[in-house]
Residue frames as a rotation matrix with the C-alpha (Angstrom) as fourth column:
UNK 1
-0.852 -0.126 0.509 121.03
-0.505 -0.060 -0.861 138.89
0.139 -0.990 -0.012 66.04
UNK 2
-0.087 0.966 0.242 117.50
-0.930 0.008 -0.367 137.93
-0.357 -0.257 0.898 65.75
UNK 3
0.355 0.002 -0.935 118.23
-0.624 0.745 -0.235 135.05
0.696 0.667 0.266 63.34
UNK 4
-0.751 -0.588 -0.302 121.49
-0.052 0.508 -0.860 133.50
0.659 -0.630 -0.412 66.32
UNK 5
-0.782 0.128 0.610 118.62
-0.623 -0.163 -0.765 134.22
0.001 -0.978 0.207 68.69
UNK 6
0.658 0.696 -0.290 115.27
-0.731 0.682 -0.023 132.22
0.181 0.227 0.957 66.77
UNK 7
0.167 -0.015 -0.986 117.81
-0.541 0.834 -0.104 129.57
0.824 0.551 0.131 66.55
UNK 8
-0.650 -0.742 0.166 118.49
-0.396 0.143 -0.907 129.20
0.649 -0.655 -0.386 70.12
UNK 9
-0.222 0.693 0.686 115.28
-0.946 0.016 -0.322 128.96
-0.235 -0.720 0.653 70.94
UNK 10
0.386 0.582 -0.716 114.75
-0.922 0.218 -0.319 126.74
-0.029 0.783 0.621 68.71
UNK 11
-0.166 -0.932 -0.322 117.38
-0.463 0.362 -0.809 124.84
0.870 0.015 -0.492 69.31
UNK 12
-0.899 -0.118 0.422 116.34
-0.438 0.204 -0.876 124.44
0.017 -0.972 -0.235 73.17
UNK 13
0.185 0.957 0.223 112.85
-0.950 0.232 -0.210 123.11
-0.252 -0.173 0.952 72.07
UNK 14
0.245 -0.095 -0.965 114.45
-0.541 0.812 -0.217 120.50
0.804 0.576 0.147 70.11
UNK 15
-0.630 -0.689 -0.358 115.99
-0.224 0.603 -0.766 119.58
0.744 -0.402 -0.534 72.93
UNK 16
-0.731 0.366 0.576 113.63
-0.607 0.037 -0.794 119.59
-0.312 -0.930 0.195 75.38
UNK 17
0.356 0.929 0.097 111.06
-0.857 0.366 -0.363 117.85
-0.373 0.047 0.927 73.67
UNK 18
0.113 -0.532 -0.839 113.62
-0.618 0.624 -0.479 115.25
0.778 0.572 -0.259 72.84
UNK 19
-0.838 -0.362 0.409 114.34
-0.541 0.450 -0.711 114.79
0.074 -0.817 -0.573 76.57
UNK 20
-0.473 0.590 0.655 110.67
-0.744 0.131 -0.655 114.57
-0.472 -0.797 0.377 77.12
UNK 21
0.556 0.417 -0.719 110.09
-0.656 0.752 -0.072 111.75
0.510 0.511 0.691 74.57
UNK 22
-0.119 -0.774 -0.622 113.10
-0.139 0.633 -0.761 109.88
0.983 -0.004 -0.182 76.48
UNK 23
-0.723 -0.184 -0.666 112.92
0.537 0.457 -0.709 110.56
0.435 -0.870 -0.231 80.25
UNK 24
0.623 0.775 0.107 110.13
0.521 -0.513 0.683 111.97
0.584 -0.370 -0.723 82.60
UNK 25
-0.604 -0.642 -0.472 110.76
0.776 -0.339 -0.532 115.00
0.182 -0.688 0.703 84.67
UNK 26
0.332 0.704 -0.628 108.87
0.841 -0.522 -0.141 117.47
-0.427 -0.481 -0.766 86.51
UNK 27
0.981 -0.002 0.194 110.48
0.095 -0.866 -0.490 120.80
0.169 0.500 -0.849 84.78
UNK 28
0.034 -0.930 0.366 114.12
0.428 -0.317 -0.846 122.34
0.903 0.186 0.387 83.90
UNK 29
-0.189 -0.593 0.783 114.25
-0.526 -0.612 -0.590 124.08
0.829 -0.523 -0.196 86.90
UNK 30
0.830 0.270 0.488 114.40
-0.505 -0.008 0.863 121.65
0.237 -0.963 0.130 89.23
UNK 31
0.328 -0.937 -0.120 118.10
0.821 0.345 -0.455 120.81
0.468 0.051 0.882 88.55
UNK 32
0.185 -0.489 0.852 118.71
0.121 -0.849 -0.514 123.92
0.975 0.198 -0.098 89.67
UNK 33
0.091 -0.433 0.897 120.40
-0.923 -0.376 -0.088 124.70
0.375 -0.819 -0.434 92.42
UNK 34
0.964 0.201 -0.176 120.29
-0.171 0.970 0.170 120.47
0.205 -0.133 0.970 92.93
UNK 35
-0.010 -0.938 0.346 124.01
0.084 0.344 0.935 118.30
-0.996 0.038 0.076 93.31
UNK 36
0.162 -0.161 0.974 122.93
0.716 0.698 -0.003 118.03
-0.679 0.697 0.229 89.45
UNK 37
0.944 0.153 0.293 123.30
0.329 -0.513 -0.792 121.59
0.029 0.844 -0.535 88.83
UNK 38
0.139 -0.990 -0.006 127.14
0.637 0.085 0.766 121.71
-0.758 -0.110 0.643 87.86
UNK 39
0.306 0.010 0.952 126.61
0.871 -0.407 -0.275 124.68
0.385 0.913 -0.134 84.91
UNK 40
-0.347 -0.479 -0.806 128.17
0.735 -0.673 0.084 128.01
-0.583 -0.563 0.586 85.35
UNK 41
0.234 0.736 -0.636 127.25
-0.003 -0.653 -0.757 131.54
-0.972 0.179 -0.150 83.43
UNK 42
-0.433 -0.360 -0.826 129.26
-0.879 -0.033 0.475 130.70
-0.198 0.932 -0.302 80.28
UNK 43
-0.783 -0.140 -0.607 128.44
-0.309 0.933 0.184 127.02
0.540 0.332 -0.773 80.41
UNK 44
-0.474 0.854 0.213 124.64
-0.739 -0.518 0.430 126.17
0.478 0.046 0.877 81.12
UNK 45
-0.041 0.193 0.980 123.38
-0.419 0.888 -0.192 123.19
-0.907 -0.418 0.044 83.66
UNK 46
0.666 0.718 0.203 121.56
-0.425 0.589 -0.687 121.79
-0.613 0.371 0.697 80.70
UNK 47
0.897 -0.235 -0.376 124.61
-0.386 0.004 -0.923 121.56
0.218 0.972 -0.087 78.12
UNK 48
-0.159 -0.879 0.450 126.90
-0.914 0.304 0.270 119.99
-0.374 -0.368 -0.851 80.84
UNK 49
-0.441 -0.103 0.891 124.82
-0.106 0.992 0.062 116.89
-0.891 -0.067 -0.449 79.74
UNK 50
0.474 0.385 0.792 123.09
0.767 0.260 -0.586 117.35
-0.431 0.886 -0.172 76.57
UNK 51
-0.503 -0.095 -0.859 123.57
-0.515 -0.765 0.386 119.22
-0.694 0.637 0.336 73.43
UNK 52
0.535 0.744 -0.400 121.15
-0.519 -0.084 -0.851 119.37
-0.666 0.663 0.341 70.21
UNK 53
0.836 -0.293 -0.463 124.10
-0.547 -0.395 -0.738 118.60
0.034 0.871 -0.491 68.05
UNK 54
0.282 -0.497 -0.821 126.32
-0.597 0.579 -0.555 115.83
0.751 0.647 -0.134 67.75
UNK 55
0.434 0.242 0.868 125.61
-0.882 -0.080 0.464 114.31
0.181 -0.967 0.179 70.56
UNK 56
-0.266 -0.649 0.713 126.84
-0.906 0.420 0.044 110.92
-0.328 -0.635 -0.700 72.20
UNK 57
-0.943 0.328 -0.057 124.25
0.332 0.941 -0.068 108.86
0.031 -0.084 -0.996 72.59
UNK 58
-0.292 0.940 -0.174 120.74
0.560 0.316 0.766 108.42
0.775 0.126 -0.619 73.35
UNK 59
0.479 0.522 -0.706 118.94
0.864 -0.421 0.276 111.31
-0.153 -0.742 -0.653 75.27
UNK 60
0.796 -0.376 0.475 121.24
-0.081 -0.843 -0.532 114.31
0.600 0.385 -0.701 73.06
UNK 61
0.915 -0.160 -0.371 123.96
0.347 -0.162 0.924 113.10
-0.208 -0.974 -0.093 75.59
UNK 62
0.906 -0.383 -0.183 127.17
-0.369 -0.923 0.106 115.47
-0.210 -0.029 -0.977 76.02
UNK 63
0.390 -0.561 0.730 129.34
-0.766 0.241 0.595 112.64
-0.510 -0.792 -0.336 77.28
UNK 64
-0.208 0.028 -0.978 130.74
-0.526 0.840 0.136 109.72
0.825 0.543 -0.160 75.48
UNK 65
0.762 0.617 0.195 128.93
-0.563 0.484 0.670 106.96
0.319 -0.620 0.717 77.73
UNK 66
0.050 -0.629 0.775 130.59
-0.716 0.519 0.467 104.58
-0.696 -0.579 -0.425 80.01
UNK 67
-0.368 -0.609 -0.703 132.37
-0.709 0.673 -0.212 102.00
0.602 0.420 -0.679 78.11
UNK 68
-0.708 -0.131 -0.694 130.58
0.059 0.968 -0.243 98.49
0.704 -0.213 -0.678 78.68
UNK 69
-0.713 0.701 -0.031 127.42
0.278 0.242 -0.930 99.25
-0.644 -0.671 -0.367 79.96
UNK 70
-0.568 0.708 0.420 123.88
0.598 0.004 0.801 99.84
0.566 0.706 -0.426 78.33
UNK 71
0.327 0.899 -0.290 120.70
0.855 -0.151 0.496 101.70
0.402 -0.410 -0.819 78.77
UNK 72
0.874 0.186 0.449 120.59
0.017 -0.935 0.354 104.63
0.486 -0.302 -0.820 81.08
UNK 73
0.728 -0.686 -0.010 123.77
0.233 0.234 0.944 103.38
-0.645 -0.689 0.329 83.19
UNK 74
-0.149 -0.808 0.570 126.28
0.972 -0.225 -0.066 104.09
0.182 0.544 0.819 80.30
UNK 75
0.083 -0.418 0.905 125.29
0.313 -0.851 -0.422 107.50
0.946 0.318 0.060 80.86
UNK 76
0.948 0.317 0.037 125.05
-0.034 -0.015 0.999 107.78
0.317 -0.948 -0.003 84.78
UNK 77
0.872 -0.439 -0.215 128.27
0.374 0.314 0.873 106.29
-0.315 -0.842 0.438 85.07
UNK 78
0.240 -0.874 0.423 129.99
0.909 0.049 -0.415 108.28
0.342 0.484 0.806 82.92
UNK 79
-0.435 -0.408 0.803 130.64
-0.465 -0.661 -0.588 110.74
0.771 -0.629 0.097 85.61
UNK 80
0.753 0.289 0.591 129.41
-0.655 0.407 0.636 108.31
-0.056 -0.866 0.496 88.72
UNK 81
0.586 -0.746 -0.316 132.61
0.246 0.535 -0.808 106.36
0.772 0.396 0.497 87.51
UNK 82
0.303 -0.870 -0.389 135.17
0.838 0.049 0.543 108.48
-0.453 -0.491 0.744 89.84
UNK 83
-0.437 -0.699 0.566 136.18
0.894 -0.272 0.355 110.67
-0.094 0.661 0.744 86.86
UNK 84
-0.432 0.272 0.860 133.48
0.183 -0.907 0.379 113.54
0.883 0.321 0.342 87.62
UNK 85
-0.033 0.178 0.984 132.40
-0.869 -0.491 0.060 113.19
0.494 -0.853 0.171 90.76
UNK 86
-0.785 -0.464 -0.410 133.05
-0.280 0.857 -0.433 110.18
0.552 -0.225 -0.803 93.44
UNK 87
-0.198 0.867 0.458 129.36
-0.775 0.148 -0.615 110.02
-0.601 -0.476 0.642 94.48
UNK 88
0.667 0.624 0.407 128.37
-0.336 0.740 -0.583 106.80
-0.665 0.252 0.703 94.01
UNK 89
0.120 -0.726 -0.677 131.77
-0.967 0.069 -0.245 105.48
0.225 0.684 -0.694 92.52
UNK 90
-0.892 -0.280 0.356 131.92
-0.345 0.929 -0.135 102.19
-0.293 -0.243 -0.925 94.49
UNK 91
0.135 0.556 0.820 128.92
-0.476 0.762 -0.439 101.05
-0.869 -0.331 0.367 92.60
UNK 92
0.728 -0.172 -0.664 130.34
-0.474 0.573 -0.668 100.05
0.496 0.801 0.336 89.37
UNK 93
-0.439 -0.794 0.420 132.70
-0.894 0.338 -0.294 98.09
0.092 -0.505 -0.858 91.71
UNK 94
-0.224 0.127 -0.966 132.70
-0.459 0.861 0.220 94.45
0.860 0.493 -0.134 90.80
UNK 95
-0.838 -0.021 -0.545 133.12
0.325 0.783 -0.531 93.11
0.437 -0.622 -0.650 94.16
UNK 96
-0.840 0.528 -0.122 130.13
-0.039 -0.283 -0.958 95.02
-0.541 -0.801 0.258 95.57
UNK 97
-0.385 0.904 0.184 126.56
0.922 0.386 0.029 94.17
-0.045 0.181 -0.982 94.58
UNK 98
-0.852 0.396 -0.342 123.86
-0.235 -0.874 -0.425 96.41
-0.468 -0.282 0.838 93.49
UNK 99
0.219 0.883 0.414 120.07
-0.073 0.438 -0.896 96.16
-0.973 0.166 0.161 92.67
UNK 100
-0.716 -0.212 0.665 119.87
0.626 0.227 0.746 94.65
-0.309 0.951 -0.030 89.57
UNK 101
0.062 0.660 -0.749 117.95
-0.596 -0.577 -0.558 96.96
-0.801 0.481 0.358 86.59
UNK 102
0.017 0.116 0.993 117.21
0.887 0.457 -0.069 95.76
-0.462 0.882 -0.095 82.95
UNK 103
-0.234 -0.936 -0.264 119.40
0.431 -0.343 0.835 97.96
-0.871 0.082 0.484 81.25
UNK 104
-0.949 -0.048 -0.310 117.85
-0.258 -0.444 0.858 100.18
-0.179 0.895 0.409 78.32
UNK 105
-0.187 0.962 -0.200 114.13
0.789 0.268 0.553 98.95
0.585 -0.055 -0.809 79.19
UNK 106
-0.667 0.106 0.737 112.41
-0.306 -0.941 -0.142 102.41
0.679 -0.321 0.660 80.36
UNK 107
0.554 0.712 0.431 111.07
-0.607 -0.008 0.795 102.51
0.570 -0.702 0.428 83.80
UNK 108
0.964 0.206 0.170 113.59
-0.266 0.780 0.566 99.41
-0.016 -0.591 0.806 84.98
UNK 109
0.057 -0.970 0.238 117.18
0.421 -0.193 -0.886 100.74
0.905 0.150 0.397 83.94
UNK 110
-0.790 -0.433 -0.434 118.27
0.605 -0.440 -0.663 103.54
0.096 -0.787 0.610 86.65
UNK 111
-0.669 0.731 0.135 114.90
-0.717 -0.683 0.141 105.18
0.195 -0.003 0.981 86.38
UNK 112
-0.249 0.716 -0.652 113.48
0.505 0.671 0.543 102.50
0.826 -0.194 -0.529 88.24
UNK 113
0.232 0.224 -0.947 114.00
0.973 -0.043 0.228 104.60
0.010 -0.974 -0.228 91.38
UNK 114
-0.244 -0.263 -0.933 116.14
0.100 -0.964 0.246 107.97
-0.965 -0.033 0.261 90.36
UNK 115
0.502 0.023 0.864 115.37
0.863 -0.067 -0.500 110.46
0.047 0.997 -0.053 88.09
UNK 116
-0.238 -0.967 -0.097 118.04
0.967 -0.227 -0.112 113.18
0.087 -0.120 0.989 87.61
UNK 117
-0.565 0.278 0.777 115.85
0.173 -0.880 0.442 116.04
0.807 0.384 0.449 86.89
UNK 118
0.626 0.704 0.336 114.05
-0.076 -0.374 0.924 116.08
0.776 -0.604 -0.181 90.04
UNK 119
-0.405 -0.908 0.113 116.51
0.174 -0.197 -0.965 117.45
0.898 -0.371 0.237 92.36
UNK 120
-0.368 -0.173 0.914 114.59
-0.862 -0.306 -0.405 118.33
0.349 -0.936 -0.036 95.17
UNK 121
0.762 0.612 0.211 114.18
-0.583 0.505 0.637 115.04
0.283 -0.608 0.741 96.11
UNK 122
-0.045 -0.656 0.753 116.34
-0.663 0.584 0.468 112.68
-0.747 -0.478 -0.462 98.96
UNK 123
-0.410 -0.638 0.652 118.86
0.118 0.671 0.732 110.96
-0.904 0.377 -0.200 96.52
UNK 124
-0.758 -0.097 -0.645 116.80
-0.577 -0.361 0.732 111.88
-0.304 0.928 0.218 93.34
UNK 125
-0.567 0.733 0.376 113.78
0.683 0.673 -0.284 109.22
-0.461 0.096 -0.882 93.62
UNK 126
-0.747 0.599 0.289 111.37
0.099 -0.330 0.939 109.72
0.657 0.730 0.187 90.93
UNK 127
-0.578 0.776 0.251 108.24
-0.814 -0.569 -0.114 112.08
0.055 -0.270 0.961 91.72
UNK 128
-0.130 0.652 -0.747 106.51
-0.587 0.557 0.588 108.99
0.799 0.514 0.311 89.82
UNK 129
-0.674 -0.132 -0.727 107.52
0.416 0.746 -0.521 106.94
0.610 -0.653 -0.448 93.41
UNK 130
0.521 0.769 0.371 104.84
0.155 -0.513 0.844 108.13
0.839 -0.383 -0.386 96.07
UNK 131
0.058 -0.513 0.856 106.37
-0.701 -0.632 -0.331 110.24
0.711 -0.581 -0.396 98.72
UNK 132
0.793 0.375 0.480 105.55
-0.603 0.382 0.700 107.59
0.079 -0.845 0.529 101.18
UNK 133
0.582 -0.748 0.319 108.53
0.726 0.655 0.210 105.18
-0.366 0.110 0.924 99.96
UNK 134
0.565 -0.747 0.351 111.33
0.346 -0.171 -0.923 108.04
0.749 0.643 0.162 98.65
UNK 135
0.436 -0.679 0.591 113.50
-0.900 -0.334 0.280 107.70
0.008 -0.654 -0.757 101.67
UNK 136
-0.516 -0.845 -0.139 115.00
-0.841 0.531 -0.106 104.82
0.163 0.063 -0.985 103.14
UNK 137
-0.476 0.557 0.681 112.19
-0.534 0.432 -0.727 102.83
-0.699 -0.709 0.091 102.93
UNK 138
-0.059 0.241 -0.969 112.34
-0.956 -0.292 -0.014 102.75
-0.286 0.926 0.248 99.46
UNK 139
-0.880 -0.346 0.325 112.59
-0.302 0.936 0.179 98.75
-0.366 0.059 -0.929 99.16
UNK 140
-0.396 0.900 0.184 108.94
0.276 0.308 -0.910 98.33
-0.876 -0.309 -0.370 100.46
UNK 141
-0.262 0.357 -0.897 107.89
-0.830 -0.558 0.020 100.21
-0.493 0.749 0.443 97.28
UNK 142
0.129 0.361 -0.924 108.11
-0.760 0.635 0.141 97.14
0.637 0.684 0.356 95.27
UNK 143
-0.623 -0.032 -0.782 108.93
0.242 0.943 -0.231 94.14
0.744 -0.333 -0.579 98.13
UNK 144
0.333 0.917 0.219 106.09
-0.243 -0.141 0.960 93.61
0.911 -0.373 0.177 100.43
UNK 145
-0.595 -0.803 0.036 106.86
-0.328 0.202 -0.923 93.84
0.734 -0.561 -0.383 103.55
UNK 146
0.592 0.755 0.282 103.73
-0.804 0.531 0.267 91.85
0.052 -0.385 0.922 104.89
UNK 147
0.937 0.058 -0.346 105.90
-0.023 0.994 0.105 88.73
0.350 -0.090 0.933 104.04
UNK 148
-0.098 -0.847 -0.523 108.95
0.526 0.402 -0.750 89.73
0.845 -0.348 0.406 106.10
UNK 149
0.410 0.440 -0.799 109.28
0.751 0.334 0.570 89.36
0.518 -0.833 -0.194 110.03
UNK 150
-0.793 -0.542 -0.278 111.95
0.602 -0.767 -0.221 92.21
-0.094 -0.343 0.935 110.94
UNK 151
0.580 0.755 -0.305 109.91
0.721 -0.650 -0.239 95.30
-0.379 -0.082 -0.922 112.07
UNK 152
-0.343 -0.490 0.801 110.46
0.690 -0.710 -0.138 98.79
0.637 0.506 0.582 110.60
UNK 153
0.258 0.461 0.849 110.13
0.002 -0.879 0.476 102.27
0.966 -0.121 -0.228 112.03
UNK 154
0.607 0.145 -0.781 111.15
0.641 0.491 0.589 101.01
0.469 -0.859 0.205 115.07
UNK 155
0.479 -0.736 0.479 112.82
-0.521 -0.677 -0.519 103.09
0.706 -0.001 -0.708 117.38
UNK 156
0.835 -0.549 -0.032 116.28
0.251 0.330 0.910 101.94
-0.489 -0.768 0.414 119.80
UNK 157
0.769 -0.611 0.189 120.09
-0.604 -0.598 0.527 102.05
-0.209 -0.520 -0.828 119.79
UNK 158
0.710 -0.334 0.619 121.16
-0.033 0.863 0.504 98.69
-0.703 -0.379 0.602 119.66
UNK 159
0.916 -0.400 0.018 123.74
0.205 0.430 -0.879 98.56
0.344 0.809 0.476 116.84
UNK 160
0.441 -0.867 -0.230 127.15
0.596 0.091 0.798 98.23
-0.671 -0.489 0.557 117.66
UNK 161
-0.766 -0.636 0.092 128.48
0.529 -0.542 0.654 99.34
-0.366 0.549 0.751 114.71
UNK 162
0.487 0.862 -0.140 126.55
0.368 -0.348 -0.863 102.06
-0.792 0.369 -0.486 113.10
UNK 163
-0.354 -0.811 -0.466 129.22
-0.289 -0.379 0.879 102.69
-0.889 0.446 -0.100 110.52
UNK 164
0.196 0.192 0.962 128.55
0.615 0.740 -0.273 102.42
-0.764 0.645 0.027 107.09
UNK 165
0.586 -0.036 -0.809 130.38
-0.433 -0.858 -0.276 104.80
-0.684 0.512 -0.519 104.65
UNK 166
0.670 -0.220 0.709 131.52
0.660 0.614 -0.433 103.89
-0.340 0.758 0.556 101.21
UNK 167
0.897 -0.213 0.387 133.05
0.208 -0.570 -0.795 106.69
0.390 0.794 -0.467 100.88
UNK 168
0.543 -0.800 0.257 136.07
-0.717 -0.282 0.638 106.42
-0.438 -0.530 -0.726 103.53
UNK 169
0.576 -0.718 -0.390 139.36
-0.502 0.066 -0.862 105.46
0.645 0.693 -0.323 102.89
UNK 170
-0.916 0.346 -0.200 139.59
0.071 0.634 0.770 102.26
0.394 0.692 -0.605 102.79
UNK 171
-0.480 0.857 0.189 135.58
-0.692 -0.502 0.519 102.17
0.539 0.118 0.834 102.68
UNK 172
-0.824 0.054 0.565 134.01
-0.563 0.045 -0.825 101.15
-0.070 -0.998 -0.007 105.63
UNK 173
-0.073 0.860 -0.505 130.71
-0.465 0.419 0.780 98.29
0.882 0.292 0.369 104.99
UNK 174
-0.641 0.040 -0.767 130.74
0.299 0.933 -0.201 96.66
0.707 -0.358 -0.610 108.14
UNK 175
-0.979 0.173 -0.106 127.81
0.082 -0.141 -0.987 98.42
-0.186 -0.975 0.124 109.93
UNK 176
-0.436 0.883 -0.172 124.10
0.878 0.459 0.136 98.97
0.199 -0.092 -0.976 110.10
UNK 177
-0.982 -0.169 0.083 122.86
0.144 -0.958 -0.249 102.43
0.122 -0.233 0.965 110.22
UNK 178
-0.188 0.842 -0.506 119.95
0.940 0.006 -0.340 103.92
-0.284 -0.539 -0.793 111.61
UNK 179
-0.758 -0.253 0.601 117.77
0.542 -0.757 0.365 106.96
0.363 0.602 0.712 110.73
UNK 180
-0.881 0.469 -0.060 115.65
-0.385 -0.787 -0.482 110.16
-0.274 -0.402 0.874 111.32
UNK 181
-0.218 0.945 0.244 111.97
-0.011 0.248 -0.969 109.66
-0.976 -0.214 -0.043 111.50
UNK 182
0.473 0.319 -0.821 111.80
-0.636 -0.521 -0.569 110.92
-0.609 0.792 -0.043 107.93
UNK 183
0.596 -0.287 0.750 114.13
0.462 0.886 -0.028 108.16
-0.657 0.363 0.661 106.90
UNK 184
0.817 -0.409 0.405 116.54
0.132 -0.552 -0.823 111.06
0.561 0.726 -0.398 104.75
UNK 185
0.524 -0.499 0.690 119.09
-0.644 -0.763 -0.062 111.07
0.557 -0.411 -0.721 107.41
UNK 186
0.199 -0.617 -0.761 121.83
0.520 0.725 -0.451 108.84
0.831 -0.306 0.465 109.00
UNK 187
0.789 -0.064 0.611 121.60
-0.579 -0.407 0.706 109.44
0.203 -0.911 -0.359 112.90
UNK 188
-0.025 -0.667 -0.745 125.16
-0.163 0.738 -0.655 108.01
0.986 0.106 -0.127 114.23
UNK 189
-0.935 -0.296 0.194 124.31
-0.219 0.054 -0.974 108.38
0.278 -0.954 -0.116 117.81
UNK 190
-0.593 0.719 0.364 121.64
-0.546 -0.027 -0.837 108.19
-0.592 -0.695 0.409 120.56
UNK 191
-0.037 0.954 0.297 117.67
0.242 0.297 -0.924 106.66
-0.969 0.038 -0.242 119.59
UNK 192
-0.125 0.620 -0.775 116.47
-0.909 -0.384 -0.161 106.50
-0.397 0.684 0.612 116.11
UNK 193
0.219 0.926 0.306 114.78
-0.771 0.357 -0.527 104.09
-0.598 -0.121 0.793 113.60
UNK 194
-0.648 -0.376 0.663 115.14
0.163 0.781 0.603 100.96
-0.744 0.499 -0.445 111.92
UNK 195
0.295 0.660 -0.691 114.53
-0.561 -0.466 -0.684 101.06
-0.774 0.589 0.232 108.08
UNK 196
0.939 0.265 0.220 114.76
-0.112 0.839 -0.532 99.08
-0.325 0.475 0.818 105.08
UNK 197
0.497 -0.859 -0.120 118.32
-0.043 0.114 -0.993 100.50
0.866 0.499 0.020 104.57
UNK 198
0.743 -0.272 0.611 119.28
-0.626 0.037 0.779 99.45
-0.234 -0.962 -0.143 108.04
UNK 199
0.461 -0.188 0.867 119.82
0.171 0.978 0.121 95.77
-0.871 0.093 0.483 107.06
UNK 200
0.387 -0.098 0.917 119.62
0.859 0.399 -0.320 96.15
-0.334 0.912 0.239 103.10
UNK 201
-0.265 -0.380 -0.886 121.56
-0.098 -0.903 0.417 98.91
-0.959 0.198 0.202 100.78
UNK 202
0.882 0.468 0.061 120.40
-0.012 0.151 -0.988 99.00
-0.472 0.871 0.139 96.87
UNK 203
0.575 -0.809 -0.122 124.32
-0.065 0.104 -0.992 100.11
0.815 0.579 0.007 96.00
UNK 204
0.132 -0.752 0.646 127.04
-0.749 -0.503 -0.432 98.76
0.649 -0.427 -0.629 97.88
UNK 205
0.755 0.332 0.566 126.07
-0.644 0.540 0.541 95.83
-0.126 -0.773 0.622 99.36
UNK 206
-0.248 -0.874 0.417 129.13
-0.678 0.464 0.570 93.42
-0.692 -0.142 -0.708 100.66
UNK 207
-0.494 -0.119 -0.861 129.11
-0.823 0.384 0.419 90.98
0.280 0.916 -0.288 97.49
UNK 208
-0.269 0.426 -0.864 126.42
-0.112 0.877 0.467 87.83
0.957 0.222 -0.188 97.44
UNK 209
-0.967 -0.177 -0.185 124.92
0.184 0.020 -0.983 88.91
0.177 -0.984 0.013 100.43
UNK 210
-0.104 0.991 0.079 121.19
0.918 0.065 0.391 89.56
0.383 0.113 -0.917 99.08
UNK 211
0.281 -0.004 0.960 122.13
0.111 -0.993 -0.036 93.07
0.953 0.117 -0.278 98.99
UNK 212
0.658 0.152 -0.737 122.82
0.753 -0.105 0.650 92.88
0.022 -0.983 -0.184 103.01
UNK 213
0.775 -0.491 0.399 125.00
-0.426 -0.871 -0.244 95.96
0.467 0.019 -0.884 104.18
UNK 214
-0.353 -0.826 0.440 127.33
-0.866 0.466 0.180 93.30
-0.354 -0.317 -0.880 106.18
UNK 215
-0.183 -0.327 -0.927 128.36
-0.832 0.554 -0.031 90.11
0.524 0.765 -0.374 105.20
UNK 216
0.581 0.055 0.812 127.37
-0.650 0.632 0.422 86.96
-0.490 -0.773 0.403 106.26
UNK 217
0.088 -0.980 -0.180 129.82
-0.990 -0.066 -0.126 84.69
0.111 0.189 -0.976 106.55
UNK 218
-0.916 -0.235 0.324 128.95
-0.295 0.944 -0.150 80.75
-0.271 -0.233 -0.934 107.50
UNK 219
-0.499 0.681 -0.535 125.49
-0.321 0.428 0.845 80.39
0.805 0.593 0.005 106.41
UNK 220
-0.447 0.686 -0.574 124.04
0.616 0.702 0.358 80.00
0.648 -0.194 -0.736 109.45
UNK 221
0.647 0.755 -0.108 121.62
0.724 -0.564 0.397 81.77
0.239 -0.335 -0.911 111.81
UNK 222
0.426 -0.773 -0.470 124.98
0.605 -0.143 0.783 83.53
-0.672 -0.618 0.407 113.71
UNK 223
0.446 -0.126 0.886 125.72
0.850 -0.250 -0.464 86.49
0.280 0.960 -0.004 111.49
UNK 224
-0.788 -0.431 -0.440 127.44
0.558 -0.802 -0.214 89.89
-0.261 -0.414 0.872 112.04
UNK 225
-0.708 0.476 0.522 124.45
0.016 -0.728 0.685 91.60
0.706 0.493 0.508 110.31
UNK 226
0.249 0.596 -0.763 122.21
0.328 0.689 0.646 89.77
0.911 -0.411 -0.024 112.91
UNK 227
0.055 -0.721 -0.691 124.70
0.965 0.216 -0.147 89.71
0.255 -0.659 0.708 115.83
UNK 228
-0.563 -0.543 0.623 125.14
0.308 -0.837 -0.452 93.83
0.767 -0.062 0.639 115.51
UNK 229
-0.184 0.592 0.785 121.97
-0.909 -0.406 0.093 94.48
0.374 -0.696 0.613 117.51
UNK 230
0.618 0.736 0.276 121.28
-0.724 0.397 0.565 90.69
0.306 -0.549 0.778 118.86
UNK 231
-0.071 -0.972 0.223 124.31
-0.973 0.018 -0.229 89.93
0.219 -0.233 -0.948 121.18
């Protein structure tokens, strides 16, 4: 008993101190109770994705990675795919754009912005981001927004469409959405605020559109993205 029990422990340092040479994270127990904690009392959060022992891949992972991708995405999408959960399935969709990362370079793969282990934050944004930018303002983090003219924070109404849901059936890109003061929240009605994911989305954007959330269509000033709030 004492022997099955040294080795468990023992066992869970390896791992952990494996993770923490690989990814950064504020402590095991903030998965808990997260979207990322998917473990039950037989089967443990931590061992849905890792194990000490013949593992996958890189980071002790549980999963065989996604086929055809590198870096931190092979393991992300092997359950952001569709095939474990349909959050965030329409970005490995070809026709739809997302921010580009450099794949298997730490800090600039999917841990440029999320980090899985810190659950109590809006969408997972790394602690390492300053609270000021982990909402929908997250762009500004790294694009200055000294050199573009569109105000933020703004409050009004004006979109026509405020739709924007990737997740309906067939999936819905042709609006502009607005949010709570806090920028964590899609308001679909009345007064709230323009933010950086009004205009722009990081996953999902309508294909060669410079990430826009609608599509422009003729190249010139006259746009639906434009057009939603300036009739």
């Amino acid at each position: 008993m004492f022997k099955g029990l040294a080795f468990l422990i023992m066992a869970v340092g390896v791992l952990g101190a494996a993770l923490a040479a690989g990814v950064g994270y504020a402590g095991f127990t903030d998965i808990y109770g997260s979207a990322h904690d998917t473990g039950s009392p037989g089967n443990p959060t931590c061992q849905q994705c890792h194990i000490p022992h013949s593992a996958q891949a890189a980071y002790l992972w549980a999963k065989p990675p996604k086929i055809g991708m590198s870096g931190l995405q092979s393991l992300c999408f092997s359950c952001h795919d569709g095939t474990i959960t349909n959050v965030g399935q329409f970005i490995g969709d070809a026709t739809y754009e997302s921010h580009s990362v450099n794949p298997g370079v730490e800090g600039q793969d999917c841990d440029r912005c999320h980090e899985p282990h810190q659950g109590d934050n809006w969408k997972f944004v790394a602690d390492s981001i300053p609270a000021t930018y982990r909402n929908a303002n997250l762009c500004s983090l790294c694009h200055n927004t000294g050199g573009f003219s569109h105000p933020q924070d703004v409050l009004t109404n004006l979109p026509q469409d405020r739709t924007w849901d990737p997740y309906a059936s067939p999936p819905d890109f042709s609006g502009t959405q607005l949010w709570d003061a806090a920028g964590t929240s899609v308001v679909s009605t009345g007064d709230a605020y323009i933010k950086c994911k009004t205009c722009h989305v990081p996953h999902g954007a309508v294909a060669d559109s410079g990430l826009n959330s609608m599509a422009y269509t003729d190249g010139t000033s006259h746009e639906p993205i434009c057009e939603n709030c300036h009739q």
